[in-house]
C-alpha atoms as one frame of an Amber mdcrd trajectory, in Angstrom:
protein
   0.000   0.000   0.000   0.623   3.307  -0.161   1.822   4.405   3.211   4.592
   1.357   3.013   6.335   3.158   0.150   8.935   4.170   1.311   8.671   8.085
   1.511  10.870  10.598   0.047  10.208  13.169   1.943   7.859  15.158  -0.701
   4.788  13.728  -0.325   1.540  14.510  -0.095  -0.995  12.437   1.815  -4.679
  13.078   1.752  -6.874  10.567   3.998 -10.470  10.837   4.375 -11.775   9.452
   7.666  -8.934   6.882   7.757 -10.218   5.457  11.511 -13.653   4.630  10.549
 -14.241   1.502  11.630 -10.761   0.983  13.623  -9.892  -1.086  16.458  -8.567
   1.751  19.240  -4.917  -0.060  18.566  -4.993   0.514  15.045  -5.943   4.052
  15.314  -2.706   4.004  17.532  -0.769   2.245  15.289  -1.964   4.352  12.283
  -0.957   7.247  13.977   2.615   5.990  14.816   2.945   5.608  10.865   1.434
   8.904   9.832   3.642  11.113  12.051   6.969   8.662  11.007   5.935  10.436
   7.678   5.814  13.697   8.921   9.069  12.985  10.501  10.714  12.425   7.878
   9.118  15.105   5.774   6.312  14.290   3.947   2.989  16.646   4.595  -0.428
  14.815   5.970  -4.195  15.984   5.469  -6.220  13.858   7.464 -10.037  14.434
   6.928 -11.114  13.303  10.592 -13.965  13.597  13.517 -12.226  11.111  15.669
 -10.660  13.409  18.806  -8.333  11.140  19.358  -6.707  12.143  15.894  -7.690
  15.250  16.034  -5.719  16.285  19.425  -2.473  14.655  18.333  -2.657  17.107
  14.950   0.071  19.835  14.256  -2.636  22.343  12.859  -6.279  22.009  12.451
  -8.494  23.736  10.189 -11.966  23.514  11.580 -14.934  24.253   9.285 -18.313
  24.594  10.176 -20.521  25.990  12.085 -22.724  22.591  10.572 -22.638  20.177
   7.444 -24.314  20.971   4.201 -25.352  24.362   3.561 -24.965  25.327   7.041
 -20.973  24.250   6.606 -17.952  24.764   5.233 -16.711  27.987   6.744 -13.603
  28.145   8.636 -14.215  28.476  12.187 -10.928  28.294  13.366  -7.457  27.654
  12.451  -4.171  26.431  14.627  -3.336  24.015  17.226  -5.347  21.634  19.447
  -4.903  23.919  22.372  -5.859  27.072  20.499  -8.886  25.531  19.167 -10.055
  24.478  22.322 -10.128  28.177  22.889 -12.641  29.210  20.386 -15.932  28.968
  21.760 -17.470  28.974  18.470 -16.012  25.952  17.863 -17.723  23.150  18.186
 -14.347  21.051  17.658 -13.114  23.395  20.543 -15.732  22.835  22.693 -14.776
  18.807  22.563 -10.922  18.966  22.361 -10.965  21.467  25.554 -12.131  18.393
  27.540  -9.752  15.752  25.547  -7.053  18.345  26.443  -7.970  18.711  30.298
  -8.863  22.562  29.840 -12.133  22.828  31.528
């Protein structure tokens, strides 16, 4: 698969949702792999809802303030702990308890 390749350091990885349906162990052992790439220079988008991703990111870009119509605005914009900050932020309002910040 993809994410054996051995990675040269300018790549670009888009996942969509890449936990859905994971075991808690996998989602640990996909994030081990993901930031290995990162490491060793490659950029990662993940497209994700899980907070246990989502806290562990480098930079978030949270759109909202709903789906559909209601959506796709950005709401906020840089790292778990900052987010957790925004009050309009729904993502915020979750990953300040993940975080311990309440």
């Amino acid at each position: 698969t993809e994410l054996s390749k051995v990675a040269t350091g300018n790549t670009f990885y888009i996942l969509d949702e890449p936990t859905t349906g994971l075991h808690f162990d996998d989602i640990r052992q996909l994030l081990q792999v993901l930031n290995t790439l990162v490491d060793r220079g490659n950029t990662v988008l993940v497209i994700e809802h899980n907070m246990d991703v989502i806290k562990t990111a480098d930079w978030i870009i949270d759109l909202g303030p709903e789906g559909g119509d209601e959506g796709g605005r950005v709401i906020a914009t840089g790292t778990p702990e900052q987010i957790a900050k925004v009050p309009e932020s729904y993502t915020g309002r979750y990953l300040k308890a993940e975080l311990g910040m309440e």
